[in-house]
LUMMI-153159 format. One record per residue: residue number from 1; residue in three letters; chain; y negated, z, x negated of N, C-alpha, C, O, CB in turn. Coordinates in steps of 0.2 Angstrom, whole numbers, padded with zeros to 4 digits. Atoms other than C-alpha are relative to their C-alpha. Glycine has a CB too. Layout:
BEGIN
num,residu,chaine,n.c2,n.c3,n.c1,ca.c2,ca.c3,ca.c1,c.c2,c.c3,c.c1,o.c2,o.c3,o.c1,cb.c2,cb.c3,cb.c1
NUM,ALA,A,Y,Z,X,Y,Z,X,Y,Z,X,Y,Z,X,Y,Z,X
...
***
This chain:
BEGIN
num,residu,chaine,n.c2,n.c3,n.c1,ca.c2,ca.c3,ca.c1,c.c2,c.c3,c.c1,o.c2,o.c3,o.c1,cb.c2,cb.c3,cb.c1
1,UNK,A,0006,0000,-0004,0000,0000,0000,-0006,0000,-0005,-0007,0006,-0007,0000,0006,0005
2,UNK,A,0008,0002,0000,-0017,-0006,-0006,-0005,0007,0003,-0004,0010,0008,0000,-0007,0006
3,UNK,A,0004,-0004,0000,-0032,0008,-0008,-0005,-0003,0005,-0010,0001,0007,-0003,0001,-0006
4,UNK,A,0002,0001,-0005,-0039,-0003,0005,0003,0001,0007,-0001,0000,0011,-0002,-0004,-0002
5,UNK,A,-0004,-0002,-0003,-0025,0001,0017,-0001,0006,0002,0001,0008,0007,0003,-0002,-0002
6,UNK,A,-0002,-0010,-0002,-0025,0019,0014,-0007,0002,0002,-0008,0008,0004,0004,0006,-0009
7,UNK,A,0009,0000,-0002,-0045,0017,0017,0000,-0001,0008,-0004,0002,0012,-0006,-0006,-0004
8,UNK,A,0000,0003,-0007,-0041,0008,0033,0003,0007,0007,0000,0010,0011,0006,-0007,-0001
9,UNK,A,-0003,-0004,-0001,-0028,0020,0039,-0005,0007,0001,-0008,0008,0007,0005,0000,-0005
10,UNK,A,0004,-0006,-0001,-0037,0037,0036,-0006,-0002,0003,-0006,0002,0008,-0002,0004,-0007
11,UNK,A,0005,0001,-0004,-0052,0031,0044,0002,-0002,0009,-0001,0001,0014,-0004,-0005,-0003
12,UNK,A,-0004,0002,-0007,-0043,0024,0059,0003,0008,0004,0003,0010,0010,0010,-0006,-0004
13,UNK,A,-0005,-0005,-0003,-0033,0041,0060,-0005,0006,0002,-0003,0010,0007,0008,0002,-0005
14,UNK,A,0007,-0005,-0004,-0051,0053,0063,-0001,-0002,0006,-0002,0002,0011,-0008,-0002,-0003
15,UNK,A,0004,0003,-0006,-0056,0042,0074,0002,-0001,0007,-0002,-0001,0012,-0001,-0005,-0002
16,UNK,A,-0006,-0001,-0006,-0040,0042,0086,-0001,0008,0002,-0003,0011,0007,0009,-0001,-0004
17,UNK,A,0000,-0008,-0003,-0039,0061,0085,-0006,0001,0002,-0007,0005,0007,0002,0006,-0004
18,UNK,A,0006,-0001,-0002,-0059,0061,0085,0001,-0001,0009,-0001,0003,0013,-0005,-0006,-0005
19,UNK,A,0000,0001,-0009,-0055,0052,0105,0004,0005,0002,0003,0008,0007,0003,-0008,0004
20,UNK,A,-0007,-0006,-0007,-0040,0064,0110,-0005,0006,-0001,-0006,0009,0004,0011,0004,-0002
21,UNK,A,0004,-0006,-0003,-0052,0078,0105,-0006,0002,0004,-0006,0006,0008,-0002,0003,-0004
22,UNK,A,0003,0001,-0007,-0065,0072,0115,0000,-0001,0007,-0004,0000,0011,-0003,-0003,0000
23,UNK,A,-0006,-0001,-0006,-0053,0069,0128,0002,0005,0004,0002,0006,0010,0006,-0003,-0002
24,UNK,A,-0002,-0007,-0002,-0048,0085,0129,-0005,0006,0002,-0004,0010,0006,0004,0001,-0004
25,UNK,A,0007,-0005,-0002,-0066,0094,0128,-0002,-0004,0008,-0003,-0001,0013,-0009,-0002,-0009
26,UNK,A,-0001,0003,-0008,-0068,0081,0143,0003,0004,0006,0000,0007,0011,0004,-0005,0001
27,UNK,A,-0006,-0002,-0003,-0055,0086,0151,0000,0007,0003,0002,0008,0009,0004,-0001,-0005
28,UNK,A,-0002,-0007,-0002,-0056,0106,0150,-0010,0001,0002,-0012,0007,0002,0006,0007,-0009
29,UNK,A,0006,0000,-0001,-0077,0102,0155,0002,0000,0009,0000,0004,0014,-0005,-0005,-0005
30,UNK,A,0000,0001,-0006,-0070,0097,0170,0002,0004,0003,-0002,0005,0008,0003,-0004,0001
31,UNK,A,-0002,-0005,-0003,-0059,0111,0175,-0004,0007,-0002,-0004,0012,0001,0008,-0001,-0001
32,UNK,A,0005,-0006,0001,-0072,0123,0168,-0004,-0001,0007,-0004,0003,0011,-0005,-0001,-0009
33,UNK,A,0003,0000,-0006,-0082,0115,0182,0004,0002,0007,0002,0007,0011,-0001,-0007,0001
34,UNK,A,-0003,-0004,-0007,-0069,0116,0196,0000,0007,-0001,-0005,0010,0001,0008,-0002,0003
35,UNK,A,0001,-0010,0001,-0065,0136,0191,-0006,0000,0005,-0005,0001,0011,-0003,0004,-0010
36,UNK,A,0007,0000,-0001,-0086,0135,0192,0000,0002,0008,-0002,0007,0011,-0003,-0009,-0002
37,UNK,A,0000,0002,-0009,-0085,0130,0210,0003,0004,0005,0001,0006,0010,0003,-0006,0003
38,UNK,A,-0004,-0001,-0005,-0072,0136,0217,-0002,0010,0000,-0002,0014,0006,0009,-0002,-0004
39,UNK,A,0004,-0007,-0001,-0079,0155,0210,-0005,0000,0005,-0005,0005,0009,-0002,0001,-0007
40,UNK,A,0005,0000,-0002,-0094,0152,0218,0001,-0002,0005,-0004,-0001,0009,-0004,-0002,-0003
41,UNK,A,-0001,0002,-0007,-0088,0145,0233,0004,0006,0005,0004,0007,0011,0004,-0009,0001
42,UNK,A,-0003,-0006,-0001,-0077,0160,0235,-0003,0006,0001,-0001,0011,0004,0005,0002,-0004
43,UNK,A,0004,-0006,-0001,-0091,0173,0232,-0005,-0002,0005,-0009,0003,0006,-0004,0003,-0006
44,UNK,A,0005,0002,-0003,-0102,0164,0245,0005,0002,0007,0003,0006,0011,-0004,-0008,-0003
45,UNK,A,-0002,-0002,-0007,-0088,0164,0259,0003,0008,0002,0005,0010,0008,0004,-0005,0001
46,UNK,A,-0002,-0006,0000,-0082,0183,0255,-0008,0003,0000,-0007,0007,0005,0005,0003,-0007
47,UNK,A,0007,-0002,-0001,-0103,0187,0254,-0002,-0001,0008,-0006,0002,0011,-0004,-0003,-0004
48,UNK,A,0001,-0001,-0008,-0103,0181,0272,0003,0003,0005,0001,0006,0011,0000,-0006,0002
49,UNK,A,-0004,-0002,-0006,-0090,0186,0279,-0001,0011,-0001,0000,0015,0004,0011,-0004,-0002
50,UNK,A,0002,-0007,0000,-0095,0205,0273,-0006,0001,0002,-0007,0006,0005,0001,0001,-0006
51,UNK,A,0009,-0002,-0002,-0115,0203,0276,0000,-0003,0008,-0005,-0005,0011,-0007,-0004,-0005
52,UNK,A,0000,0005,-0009,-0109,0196,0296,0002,0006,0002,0006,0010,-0001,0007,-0008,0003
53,UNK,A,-0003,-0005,-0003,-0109,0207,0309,0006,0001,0003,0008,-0004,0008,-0005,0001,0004
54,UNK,A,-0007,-0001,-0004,-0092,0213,0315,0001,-0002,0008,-0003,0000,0012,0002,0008,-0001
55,UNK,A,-0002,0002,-0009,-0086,0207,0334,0000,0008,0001,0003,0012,-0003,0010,-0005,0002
56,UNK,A,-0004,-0005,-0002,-0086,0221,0343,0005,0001,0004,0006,-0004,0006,-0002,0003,0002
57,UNK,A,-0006,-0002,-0001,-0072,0229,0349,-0001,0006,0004,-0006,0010,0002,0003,0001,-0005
58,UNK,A,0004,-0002,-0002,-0072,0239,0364,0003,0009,-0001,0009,0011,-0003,-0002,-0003,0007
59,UNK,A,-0003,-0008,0003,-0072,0261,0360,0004,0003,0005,0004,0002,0011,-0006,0006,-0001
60,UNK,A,-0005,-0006,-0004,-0060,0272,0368,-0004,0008,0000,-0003,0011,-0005,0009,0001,-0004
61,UNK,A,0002,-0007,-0001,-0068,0289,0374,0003,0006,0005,0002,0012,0007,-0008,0000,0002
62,UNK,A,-0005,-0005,-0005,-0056,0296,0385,0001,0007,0000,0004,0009,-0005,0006,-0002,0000
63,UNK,A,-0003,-0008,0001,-0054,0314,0388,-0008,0003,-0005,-0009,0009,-0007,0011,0000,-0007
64,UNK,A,0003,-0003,0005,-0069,0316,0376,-0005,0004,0001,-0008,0002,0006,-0002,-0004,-0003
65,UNK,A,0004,-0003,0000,-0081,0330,0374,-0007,-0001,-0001,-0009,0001,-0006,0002,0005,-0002
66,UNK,A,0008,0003,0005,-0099,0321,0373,-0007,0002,0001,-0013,-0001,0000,-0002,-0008,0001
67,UNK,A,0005,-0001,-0002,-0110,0332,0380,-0008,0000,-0005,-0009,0003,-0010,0002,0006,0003
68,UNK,A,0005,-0001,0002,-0129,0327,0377,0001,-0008,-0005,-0004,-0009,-0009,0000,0009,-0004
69,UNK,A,0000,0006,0002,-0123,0310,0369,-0005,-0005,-0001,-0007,-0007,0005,0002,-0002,0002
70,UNK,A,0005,0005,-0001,-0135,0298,0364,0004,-0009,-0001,0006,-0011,-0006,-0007,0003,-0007
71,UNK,A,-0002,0006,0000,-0129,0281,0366,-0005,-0006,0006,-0003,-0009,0011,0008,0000,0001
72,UNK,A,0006,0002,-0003,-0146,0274,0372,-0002,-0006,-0005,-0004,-0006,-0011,-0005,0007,0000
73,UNK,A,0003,0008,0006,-0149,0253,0366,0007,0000,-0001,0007,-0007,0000,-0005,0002,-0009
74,UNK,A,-0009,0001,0002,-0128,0253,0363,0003,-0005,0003,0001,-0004,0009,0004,0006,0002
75,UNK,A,-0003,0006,-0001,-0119,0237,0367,0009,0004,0000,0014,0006,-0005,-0003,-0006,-0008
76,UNK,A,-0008,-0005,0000,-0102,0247,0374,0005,-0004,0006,0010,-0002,0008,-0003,0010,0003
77,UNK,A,-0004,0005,-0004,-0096,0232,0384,0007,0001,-0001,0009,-0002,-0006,-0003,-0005,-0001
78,UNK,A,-0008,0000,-0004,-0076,0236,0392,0002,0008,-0006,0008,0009,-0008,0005,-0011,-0002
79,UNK,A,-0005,-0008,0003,-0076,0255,0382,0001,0003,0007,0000,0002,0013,-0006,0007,-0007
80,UNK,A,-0002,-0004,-0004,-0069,0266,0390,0001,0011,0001,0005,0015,0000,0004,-0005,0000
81,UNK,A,0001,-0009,-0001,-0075,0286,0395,0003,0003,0006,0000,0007,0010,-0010,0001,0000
82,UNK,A,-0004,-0003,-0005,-0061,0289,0407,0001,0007,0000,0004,0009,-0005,0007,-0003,0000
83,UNK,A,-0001,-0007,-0001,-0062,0307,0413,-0004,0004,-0007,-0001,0009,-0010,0010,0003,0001
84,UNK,A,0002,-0003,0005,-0076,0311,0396,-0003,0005,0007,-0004,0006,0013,-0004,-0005,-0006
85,UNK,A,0006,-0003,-0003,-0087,0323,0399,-0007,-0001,-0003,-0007,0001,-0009,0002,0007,0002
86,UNK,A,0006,0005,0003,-0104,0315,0396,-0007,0004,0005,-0012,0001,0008,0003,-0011,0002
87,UNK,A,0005,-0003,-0003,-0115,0328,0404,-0008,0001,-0004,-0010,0005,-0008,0003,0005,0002
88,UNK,A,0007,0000,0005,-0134,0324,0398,0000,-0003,-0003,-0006,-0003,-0004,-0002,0004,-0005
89,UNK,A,-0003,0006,0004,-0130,0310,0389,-0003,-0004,0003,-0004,-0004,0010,0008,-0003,-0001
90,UNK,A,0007,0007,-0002,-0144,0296,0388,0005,-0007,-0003,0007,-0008,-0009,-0010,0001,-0006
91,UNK,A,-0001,0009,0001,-0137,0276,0390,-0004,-0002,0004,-0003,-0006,0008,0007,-0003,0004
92,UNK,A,0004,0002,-0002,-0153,0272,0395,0000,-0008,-0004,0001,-0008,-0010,-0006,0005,0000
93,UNK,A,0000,0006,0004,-0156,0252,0391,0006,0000,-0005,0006,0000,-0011,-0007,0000,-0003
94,UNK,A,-0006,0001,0002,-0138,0252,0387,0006,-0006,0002,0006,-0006,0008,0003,0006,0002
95,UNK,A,-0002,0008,-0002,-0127,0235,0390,0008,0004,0001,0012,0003,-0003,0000,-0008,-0008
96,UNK,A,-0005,-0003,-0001,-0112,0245,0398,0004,-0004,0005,0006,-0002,0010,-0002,0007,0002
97,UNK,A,-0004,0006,-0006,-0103,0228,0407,0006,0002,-0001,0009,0003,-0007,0000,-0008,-0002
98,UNK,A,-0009,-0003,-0001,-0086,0233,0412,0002,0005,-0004,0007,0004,-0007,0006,-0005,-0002
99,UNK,A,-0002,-0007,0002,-0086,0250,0405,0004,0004,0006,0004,0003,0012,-0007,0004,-0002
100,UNK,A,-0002,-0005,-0006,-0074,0263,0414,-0002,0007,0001,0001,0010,-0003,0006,0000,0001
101,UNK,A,0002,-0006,0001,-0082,0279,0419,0006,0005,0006,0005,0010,0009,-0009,0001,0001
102,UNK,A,-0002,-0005,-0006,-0067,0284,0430,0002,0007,-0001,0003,0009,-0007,0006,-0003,0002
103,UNK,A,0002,-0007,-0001,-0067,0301,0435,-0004,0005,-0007,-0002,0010,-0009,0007,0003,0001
104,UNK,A,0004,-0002,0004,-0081,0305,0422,-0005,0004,0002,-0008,0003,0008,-0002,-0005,-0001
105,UNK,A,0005,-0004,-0002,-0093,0320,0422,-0007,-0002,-0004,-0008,-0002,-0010,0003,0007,-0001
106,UNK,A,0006,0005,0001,-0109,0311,0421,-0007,0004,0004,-0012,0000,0006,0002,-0008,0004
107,UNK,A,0005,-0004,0000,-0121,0326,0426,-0006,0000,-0004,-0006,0000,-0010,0001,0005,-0001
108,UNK,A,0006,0000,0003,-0140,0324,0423,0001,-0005,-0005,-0001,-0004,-0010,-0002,0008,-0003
109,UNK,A,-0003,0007,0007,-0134,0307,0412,-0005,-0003,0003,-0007,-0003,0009,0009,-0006,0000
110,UNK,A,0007,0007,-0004,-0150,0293,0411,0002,-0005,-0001,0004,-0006,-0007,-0008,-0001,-0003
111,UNK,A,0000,0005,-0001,-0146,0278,0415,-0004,-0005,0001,-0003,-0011,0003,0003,0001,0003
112,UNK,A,0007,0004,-0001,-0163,0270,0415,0002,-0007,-0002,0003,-0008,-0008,-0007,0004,-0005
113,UNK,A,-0001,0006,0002,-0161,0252,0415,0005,-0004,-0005,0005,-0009,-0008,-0004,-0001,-0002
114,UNK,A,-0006,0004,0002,-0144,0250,0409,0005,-0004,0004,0005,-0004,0011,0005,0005,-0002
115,UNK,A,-0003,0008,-0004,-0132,0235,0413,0007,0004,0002,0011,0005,-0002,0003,-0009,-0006
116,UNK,A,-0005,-0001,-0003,-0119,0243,0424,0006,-0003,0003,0010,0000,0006,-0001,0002,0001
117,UNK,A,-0004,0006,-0006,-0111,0226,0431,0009,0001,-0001,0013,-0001,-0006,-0002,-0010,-0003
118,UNK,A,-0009,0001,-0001,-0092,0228,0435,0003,0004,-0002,0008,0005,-0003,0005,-0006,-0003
119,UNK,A,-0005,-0008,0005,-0090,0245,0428,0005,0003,0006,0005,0002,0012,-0008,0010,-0004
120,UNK,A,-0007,-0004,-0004,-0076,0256,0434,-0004,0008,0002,-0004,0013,-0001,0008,0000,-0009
121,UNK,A,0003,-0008,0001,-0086,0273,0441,0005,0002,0006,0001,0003,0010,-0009,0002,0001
122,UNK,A,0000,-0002,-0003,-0074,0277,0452,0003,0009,0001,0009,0009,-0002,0000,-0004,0001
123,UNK,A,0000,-0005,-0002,-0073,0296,0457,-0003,0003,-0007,0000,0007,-0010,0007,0002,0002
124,UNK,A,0006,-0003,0006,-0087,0300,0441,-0005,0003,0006,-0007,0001,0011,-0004,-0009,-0006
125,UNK,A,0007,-0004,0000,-0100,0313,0444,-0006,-0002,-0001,-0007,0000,-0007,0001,0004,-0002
126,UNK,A,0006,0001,0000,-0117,0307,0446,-0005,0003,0000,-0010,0000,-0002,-0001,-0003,0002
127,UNK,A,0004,-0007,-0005,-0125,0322,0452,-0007,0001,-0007,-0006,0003,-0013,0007,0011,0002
128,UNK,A,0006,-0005,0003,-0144,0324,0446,-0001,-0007,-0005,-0006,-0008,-0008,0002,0010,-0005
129,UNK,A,0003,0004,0008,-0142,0308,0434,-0005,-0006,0003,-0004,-0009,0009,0007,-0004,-0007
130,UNK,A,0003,0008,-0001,-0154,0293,0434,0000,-0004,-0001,0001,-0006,-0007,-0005,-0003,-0002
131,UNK,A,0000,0008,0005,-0153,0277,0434,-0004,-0005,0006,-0002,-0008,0011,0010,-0006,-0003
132,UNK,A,0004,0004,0001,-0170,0270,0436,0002,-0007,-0002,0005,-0008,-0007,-0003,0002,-0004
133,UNK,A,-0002,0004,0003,-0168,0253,0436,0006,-0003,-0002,0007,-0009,-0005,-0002,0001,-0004
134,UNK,A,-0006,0002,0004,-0150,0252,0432,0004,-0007,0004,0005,-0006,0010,0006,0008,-0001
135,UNK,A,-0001,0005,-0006,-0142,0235,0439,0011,0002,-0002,0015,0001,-0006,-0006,-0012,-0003
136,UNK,A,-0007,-0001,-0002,-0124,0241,0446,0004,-0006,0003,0009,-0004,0007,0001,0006,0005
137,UNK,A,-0001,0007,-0005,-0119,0223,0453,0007,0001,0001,0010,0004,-0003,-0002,-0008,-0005
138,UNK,A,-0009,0000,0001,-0100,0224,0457,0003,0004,-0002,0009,0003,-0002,0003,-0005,-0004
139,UNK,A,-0003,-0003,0003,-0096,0238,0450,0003,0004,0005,0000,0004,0011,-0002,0003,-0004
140,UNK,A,-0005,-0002,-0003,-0081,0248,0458,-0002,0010,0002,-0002,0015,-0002,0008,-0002,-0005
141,UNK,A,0004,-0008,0002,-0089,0266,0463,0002,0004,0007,-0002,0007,0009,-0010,0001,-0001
142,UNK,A,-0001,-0002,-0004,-0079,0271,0478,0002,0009,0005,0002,0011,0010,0002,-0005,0001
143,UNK,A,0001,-0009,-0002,-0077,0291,0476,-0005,0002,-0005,-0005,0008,-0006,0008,0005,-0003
144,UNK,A,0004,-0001,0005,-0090,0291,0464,-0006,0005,0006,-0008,0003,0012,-0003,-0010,-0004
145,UNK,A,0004,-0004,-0001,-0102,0307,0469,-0009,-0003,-0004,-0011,-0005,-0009,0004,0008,-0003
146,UNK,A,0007,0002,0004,-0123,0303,0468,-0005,0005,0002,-0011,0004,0001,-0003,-0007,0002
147,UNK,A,0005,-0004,-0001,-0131,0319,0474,-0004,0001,-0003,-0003,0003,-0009,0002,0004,-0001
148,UNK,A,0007,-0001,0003,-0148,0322,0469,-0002,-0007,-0006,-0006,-0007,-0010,0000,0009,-0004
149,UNK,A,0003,0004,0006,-0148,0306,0458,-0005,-0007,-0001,-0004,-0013,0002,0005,0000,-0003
150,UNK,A,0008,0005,-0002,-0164,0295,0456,0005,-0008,-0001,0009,-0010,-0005,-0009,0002,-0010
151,UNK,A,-0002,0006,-0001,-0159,0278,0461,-0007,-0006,0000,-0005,-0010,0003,0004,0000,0008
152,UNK,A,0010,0003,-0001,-0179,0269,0460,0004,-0005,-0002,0007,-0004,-0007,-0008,0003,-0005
153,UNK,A,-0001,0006,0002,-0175,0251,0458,0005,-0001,-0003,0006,-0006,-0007,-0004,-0001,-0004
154,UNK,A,-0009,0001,0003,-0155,0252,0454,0003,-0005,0005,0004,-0004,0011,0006,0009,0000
155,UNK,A,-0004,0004,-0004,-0146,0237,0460,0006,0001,0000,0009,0001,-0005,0000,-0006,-0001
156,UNK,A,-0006,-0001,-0003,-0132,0240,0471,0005,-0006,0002,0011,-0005,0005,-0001,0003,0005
157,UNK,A,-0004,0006,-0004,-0126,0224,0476,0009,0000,-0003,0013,0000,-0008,-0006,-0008,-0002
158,UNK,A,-0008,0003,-0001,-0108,0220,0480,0004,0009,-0002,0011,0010,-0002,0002,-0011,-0008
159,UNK,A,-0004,-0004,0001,-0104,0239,0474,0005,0004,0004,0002,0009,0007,-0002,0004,-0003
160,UNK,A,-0005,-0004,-0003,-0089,0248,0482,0000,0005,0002,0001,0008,-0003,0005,0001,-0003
161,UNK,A,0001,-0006,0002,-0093,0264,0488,0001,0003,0009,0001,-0001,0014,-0009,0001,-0005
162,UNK,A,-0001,-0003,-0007,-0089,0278,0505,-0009,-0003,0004,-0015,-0006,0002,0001,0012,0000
163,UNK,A,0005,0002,-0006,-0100,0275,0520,-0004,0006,-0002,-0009,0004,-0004,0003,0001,0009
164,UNK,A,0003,-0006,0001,-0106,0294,0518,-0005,-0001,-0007,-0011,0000,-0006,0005,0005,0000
165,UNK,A,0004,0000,0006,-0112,0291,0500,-0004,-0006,0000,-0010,-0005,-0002,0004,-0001,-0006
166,UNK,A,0007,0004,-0001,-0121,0275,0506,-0005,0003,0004,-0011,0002,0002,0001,-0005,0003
167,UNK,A,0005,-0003,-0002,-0130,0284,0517,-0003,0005,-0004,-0009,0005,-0002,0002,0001,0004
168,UNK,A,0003,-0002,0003,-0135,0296,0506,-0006,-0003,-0005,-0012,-0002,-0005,0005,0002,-0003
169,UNK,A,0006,0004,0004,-0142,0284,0493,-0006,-0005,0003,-0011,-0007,0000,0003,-0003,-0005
170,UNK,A,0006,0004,-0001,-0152,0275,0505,-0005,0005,0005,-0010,0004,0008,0003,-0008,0006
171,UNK,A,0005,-0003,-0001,-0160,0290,0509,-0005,0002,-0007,-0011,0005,-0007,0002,0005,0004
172,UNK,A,0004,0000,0005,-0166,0291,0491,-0003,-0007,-0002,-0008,-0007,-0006,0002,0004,-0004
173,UNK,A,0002,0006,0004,-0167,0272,0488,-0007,-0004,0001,-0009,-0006,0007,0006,-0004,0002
174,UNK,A,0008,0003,0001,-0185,0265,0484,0000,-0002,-0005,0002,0000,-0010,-0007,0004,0001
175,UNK,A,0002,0005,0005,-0192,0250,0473,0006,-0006,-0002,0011,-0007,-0001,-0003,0006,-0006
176,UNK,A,-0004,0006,0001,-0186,0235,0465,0002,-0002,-0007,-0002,-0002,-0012,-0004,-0006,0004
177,UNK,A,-0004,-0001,0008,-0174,0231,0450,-0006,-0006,-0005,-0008,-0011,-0002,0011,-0004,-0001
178,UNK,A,0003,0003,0001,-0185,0223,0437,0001,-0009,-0002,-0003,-0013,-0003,-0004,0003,-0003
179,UNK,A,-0001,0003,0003,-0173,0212,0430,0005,-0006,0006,0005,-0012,0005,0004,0004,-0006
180,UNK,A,-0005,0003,-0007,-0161,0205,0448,-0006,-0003,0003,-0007,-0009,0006,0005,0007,0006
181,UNK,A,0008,0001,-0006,-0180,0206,0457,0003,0001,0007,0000,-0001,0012,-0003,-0009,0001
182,UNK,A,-0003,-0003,-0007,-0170,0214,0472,-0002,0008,0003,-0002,0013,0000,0008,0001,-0002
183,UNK,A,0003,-0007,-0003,-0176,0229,0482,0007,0006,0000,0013,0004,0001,-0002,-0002,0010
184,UNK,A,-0004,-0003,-0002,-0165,0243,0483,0006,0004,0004,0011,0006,0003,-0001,-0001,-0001
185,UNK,A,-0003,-0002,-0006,-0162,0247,0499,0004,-0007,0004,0009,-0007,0008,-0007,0002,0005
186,UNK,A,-0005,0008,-0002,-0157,0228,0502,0004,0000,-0003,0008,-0004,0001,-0002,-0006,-0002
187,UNK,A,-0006,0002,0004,-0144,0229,0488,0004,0006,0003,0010,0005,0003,-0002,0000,-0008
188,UNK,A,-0005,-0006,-0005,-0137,0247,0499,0002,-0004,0006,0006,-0001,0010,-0004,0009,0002
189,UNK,A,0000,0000,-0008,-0138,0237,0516,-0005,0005,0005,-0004,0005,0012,0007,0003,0001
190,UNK,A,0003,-0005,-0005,-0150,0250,0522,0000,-0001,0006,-0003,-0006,0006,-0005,0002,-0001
191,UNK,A,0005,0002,-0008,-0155,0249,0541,-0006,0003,-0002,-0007,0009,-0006,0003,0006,0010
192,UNK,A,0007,-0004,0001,-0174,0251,0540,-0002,0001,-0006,-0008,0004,-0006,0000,0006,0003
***
């Protein structure tokens, strides 16, 4: 072999491995990128799914002792405070849709403009509480007790309830819900 041969050669053979090593710095640039991505596309959807607010789900209070409760502004849609006792306890401006207060002691409780549609009250103690405002649309309240309790502008419509206890409340019932725009002596049936 000729010194011009062995010149040819060694230069030839840099220059081969010179391409596979840039081939391969290629190469591992590329999968450095995907990693890249794939890290970053993984902290972006574990950052969301951690900074998103959770579904609610609805609470179980059954049996429970809550006297003086505040769950006033609460989003308590299909919990359930079967037989609590919830005496004093403010759910004013509360979104209480298909809650069940069956047989619930619900003494002196404010209900001021909470969403009581389709709730379950029946044979719950109401005695002394308010609900100002509160729109009861459909809900099931047919042993449900309302002695002494402020009814001003609470929609009754379509609720279940004794003859005796309607009459009752359409002797305290005056003014109109602000959110239905219903009277609520119209929404009891009153005569007169």
């Amino acid at each position: 072999m000729s010194s011009r041969q062995i010149d040819q050669a060694v230069s030839q053979r840099p220059t081969s491995w010179l391409a596979e090593f840039l081939a391969v710095v290629q190469r591992q640039r590329w999968q450095r990128r995907a990693i890249a991505s794939i890290i970053v596309g993984s902290a972006c959807i574990i950052g969301m799914w951690v900074l998103s607010p959770l579904p609610a789900f609805a609470d179980d209070y059954n049996r429970d002792f809550l006297v003086g409760g505040d769950f006033s502004g609460k989003v308590l849609t299909d919990s359930s405070f079967t037989k609590a006792n919830l005496r004093g306890s403010n759910f004013s401006h509360s979104d209480l849709h298909g809650v069940s207060f069956f047989g619930a002691n619900l003494e002196g409780a404010n209900f001021e403009g909470a969403d009581l549609r389709s709730a379950t009250l029946d044979a719950a103690r109401f005695t002394a509480a308010n609900l100002t405002n509160a729109n009861l649309e459909g809900a099931f309240a047919f042993n449900a007790r309302f002695g002494g309790a402020i009814v001003d502008g609470a929609d009754f419509t379509d609720v279940d309830m004794r003859q005796d206890v309607l009459t009752l409340l359409c002797k305290l019932a005056k003014g109109k819900n602000p959110v239905t725009g219903r009277e609520t002596r119209k929404t009891l049936n009153c005569k007169s």
